[in-house]
N, C-alpha and C positions, 0 to 999 in steps of 0.2 A: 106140388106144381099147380100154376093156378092155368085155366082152360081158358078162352076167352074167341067167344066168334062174331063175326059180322062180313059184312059184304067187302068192304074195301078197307085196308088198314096202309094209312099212310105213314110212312117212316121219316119224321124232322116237320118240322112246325117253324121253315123260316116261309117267305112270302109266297112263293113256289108252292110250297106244301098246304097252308091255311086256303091259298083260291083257290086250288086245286079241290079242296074239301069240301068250301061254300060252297063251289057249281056243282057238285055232283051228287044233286038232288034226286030225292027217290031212292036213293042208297043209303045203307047201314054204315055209316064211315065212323073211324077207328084212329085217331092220332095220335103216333108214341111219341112220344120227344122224351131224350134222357135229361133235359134239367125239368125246375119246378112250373115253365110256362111265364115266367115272369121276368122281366128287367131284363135287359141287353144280349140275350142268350144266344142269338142267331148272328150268323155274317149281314142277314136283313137288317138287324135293330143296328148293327156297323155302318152300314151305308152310308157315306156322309156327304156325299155330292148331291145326288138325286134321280131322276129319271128321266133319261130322252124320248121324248115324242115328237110329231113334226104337227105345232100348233102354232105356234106363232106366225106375223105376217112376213111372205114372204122366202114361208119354208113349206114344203112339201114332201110327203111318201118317197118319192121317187129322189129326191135331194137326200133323206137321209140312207136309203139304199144304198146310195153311193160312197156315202160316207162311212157305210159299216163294211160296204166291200174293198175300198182301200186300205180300210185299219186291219182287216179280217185275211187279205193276199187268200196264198192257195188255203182251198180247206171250206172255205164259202160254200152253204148250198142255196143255191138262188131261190128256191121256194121258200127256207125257212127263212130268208134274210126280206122278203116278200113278205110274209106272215107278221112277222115281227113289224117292220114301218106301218105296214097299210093297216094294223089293228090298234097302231099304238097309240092312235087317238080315240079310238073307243076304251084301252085299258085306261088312260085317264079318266074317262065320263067314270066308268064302274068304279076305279078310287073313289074318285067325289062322292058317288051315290051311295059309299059305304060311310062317308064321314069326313075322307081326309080332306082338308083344305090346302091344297098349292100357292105357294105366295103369290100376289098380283099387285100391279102397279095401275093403279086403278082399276078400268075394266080391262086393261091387257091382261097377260100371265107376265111375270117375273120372270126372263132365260137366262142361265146360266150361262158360259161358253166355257165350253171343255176340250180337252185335246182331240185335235184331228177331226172336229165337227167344221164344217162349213157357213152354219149359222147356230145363232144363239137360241137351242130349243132344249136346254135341260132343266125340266120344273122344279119345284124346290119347297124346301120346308124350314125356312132357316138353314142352318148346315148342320141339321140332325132328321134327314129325310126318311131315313129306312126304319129311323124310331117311331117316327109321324103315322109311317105307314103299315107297321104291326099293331102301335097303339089301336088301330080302328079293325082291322084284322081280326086281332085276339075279340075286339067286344063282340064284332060281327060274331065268331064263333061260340062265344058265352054264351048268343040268342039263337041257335042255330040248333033245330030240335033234332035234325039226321045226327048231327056229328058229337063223338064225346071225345074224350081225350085220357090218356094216358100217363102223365108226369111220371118223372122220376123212373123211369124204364127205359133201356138199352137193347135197341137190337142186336142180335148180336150173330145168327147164321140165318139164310133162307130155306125154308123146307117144302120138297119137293115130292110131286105121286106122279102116277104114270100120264096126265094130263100136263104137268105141269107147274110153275110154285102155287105153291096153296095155304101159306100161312108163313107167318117168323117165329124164330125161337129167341126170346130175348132176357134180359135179367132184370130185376126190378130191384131200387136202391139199396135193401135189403140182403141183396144175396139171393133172393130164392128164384123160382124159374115161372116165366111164362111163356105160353104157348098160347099165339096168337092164331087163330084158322080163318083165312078169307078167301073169295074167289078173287081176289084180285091184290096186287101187293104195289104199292106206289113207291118210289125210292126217291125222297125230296132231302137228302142227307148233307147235303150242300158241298162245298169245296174240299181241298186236299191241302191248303196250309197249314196242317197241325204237324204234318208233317214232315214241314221245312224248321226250320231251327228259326229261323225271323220269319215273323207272319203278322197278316192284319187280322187275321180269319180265327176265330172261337178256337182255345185251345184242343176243344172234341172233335174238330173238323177236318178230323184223319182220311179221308178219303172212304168211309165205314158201310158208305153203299154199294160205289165200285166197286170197291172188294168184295162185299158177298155177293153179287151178282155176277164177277166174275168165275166164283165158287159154283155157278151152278149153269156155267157156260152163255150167262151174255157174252153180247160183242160190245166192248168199247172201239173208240173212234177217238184222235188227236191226243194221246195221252201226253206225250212232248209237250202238249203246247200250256206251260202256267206263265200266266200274268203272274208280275212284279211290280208291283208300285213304286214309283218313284219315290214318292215322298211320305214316307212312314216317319214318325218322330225316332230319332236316335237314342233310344234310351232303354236300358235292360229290364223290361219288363216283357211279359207275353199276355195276350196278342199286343202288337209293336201300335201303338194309336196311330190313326190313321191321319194325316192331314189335307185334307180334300184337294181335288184337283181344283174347284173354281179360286181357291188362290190367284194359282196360277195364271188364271183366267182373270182374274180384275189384275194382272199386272206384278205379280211377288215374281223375283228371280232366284233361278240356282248359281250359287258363287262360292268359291272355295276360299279356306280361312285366309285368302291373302285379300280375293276383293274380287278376283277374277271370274269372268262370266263361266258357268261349265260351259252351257249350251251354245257359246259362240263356232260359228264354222264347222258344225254337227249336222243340223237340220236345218232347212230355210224359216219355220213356222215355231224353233228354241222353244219356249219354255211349253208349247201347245205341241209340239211333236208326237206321235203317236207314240203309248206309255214305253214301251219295249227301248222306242229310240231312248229318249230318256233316263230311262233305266239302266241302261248299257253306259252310259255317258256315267251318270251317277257313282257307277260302280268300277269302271272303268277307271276313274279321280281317286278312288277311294283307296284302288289298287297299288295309284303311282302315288300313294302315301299321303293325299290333300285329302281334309277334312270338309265334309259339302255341308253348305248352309241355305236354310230357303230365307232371301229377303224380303220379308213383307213392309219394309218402313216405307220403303219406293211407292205404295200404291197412299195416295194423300187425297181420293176423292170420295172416300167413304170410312166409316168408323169402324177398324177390324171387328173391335171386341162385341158391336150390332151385328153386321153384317153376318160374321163367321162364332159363332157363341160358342158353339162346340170346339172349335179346333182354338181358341183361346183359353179355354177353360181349361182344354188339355196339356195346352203347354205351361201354363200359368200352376197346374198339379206338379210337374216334373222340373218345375224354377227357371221358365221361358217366361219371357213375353213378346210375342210377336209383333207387337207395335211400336218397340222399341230398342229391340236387337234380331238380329239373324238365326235362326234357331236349327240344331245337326239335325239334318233327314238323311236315311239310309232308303235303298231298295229292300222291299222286303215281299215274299209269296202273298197273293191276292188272290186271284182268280183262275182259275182252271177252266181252259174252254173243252177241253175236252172231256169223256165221261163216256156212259153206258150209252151207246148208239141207239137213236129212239126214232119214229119216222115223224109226223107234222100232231101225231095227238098222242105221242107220248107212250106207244108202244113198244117193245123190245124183240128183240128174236125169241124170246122163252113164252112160253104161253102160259097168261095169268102176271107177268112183269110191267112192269110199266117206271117210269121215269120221268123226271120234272128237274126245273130248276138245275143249278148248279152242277146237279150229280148226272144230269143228266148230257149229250152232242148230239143238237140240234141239227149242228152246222152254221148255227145264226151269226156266230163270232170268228168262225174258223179258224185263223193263227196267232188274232190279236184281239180281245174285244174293244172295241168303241168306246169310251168312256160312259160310263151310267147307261149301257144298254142291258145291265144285268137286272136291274128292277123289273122294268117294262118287258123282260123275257118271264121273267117268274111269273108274272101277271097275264102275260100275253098266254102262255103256252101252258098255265095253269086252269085258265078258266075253257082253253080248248081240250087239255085233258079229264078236267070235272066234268065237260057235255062230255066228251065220249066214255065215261063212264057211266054217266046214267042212260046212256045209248044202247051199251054196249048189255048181250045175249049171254048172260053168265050158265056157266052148266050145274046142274044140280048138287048140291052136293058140294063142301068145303073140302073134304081130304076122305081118301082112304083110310088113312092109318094115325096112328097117335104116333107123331114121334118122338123119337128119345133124346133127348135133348141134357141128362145130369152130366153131372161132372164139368160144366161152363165153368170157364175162370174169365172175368176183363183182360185187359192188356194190364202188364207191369211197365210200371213209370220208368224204371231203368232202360229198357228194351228203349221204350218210346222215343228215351230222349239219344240214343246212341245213334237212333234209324235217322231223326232230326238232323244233326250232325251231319250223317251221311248223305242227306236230301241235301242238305245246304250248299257241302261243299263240290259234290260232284252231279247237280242234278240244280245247281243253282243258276243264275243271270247268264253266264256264260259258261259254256258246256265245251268238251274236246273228248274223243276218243278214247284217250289213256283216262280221265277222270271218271267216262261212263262204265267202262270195265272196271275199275277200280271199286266204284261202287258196287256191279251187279256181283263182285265178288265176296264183298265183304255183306251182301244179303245174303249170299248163297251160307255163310258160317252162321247168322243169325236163326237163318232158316232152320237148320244144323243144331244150334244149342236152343234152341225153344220146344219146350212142353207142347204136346196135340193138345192136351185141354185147353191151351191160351189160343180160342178159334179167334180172335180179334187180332193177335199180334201174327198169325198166320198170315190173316185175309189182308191186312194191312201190307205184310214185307213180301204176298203176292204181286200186289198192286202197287206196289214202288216198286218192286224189281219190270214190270210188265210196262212204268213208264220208263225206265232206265233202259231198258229193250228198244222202244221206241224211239226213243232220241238214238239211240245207238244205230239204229237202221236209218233215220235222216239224218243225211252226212251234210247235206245243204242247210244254210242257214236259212228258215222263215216265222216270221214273224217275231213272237215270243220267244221261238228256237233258235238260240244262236249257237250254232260252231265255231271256236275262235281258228280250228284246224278245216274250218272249210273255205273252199276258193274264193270264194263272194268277199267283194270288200265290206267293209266294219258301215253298218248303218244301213246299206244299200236295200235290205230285204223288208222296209218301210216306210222309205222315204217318198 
């Protein structure tokens, strides 16, 4: 078993996790990530829209608050929705001044328009932004003397003394074990899409933080609530490619294989509806046995295959080409606004826990997020959880005790993909009663036939049965959550 100690060990290396580690200067920081650190490995290097901030002319702080409080309904907390606008023009300066370049049209910025924004303020990177902006990321941390990194190692439980957590117990590519000791434990493990059977989100992005944080009595917040993308390419591979919202935004429609508009008589604002609307619509078509198409030939004042590189290239791999046919988009699991309940720097209820990013409920997004508010959060709530940790009064001392940690197994693939399944169909776009029970039941057997050593397939079928609870207790439809058995009419909880 290999030892290993320092001040703060953060768990996941997508954008969340790398600011989080720059700023928190003066500290021994510690990054595990279980791939190699390289190539497209995070939901960050996915990103394919980009980042809202309110820079442009004409847009203001207080304009996009607005904006993330109507796509967000109940679940909003006013401070962090605060937090997030009014810093989000400094998170861009700190981009730049690490390297990354925003496109710009001459001396303006380049804005995207994305669904349910008001104005056009999402910066961009071509349509491969969240690559753009680990690329500078990762080199930041290559030159960064506090922090080192850890490849190829899996967290895998949290370990706790009579203070509080004090270290992870994880597995390195190998098989063998380590044991991580810090005074502080950061959970940047990002989303919960591995978990649904169609996903945009990194096959590993099981929900692997929640989980063991739940393990050791955090409180999570919104667990109901996952984003679904509209517009994933329809095609059998995992994770589903993503095909950016600003399509939609220079003008591509959704139309079903006869021709027919979806979004006609849905939303007043169709193809820019806030993503849920959308999504429901999509799936909804899909339902009544029409096949959905995203039209991009309609938009004639700009070159797709310049403009959108990535999401051409991606259809152009799976025998699309969007500039001159319609191409299948499916909904599929995206985003999770909810997570381990943190307050504005990123603390937990457990002393020595801490949370970021994705893995983490701000409250910034509340039932639905905003389109591309997920960058500008990692970065926003990153670089104020790296100050309060190098702020922050640690107590002497990493752990009491060595803990015992042998006998770890991963998850098995089988389990994995059966729980998928069961996310999908009873815990997918649209939810009822009889499908949520249905699922909590069929964890309960899972629960049942799975080995104590498999502590990942545990923590995992915890934390899908603890969001299946959730939804099961909101009988009302909001945002992201919809009940098709609840009284509210179809659309109404986001329009």
């Amino acid at each position: 078993m290999m030892l290993h100690e320092t001040d703060v060990v953060i768990l996941g290396a997508g954008a969340a996790g790398l600011v989080t580690a720059l700023n928190a200067r003066g500290r021994r920081v510690t990054v595990i990530m279980p791939g190699s650190g390289e190539g497209r490995s995070s939901s960050s290097d996915l990103a394919a829209g980009g980042l809202a901030a309110a820079v442009g002319r004409g847009d203001s702080p207080s304009l996009h608050m607005h904006d993330t409080l109507q796509a967000g309904r109940e679940g909003c907390d006013m401070a962090a929705v605060r937090r997030l606008c009014v810093e989000g023009p400094d998170a861009v300066a700190y981009l730049e001044s690490i390297g990354v370049r925003f496109a710009r049209e001459g001396e303006e910025w380049s804005l995207h328009t994305e669904a349910a924004h008001s104005r056009a303020r999402v910066l961009h990177v071509g349509d491969a932004t969240g690559a753009a902006i680990m690329l500078e990321l990762r080199s930041a941390i290559a030159a960064a003397a506090h922090v080192e990194v850890m490849p190829c190692t899996r967290a895998v439980s949290l370990l706790r003394n009579a203070r509080g957590v004090c270290g992870v117990a994880a597995l390195s590519e190998d098989g063998s074990t380590v044991t991580v000791q810090a005074r502080a434990v950061v959970i940047a493990t990002g989303g919960v899409g591995g978990l649904f059977a169609r996903s945009t989100n990194p096959i590993g992005a099981c929900g692997d933080g929640p989980a063991m944080a739940l393990a050791v009595g955090a409180r999570c917040n919104g667990l109901e609530f996952v984003q679904f993308h509209p517009t994933a390419l329809d095609v059998d591979v995992r994770p589903s490619p993503l095909l950016t919202e600003a399509l939609r935004g220079a003008g591509a429609r959704l139309i079903d294989d006869s021709g027919q508009s979806i979004m006609a008589g849905v939303h007043p604002l169709a193809e820019l509806a806030p993503r849920d609307v959308v999504a429901r619509a999509v799936y909804q078509a899909q339902q009544q046995g029409r096949r959905v198409l995203l039209e991009s030939t309609c938009v004639r004042d700009r070159d797709l295959a310049a403009a959108f590189p990535s999401a051409h290239a991606t259809c152009l791999k799976h025998g699309f080409d969007l500039r001159r046919e319609p191409v299948p988009v499916t909904p599929a699991a995206h985003y999770h606004m909810g997570g381990i309940a943190v307050d504005l720097d990123g603390r937990t209820n457990v002393p020595g826990l801490w949370a970021v990013g994705e893995a983490a409920c701000t409250g910034a997004h509340g039932a639905n997020r905003l389109a591309s508010n997920s960058l500008l959060e990692a970065v926003v709530f990153g670089r104020r959880v790296g100050h309060a940790l190098s702020r922050e009064r640690f107590y002497a001392g990493a752990t009491d005790r060595q803990p015992q940690n042998e006998g770890m197994q991963l998850a098995r693939e089988g389990a994995a993909q059966e729980l998928r399944e069961l996310m999908w169909r009873c815990m997918g776009v649209v939810r009822s009663a009889a499908l949520l029970a249905e699922g909590l039941e069929r964890i309960t057997r899972l629960r049942e036939e799975t080995a104590q050593s498999l502590k990942l397939d545990h923590a995992r079928l915890r934390l899908a049965e603890q969001m299946l609870v959730a939804a099961h207790r909101r009988t009302v439809s909001c945002g992201a959550h919809f009940r098709s058995d609840a009284a509210r009419a179809a659309f109404s909880a986001a329009s």
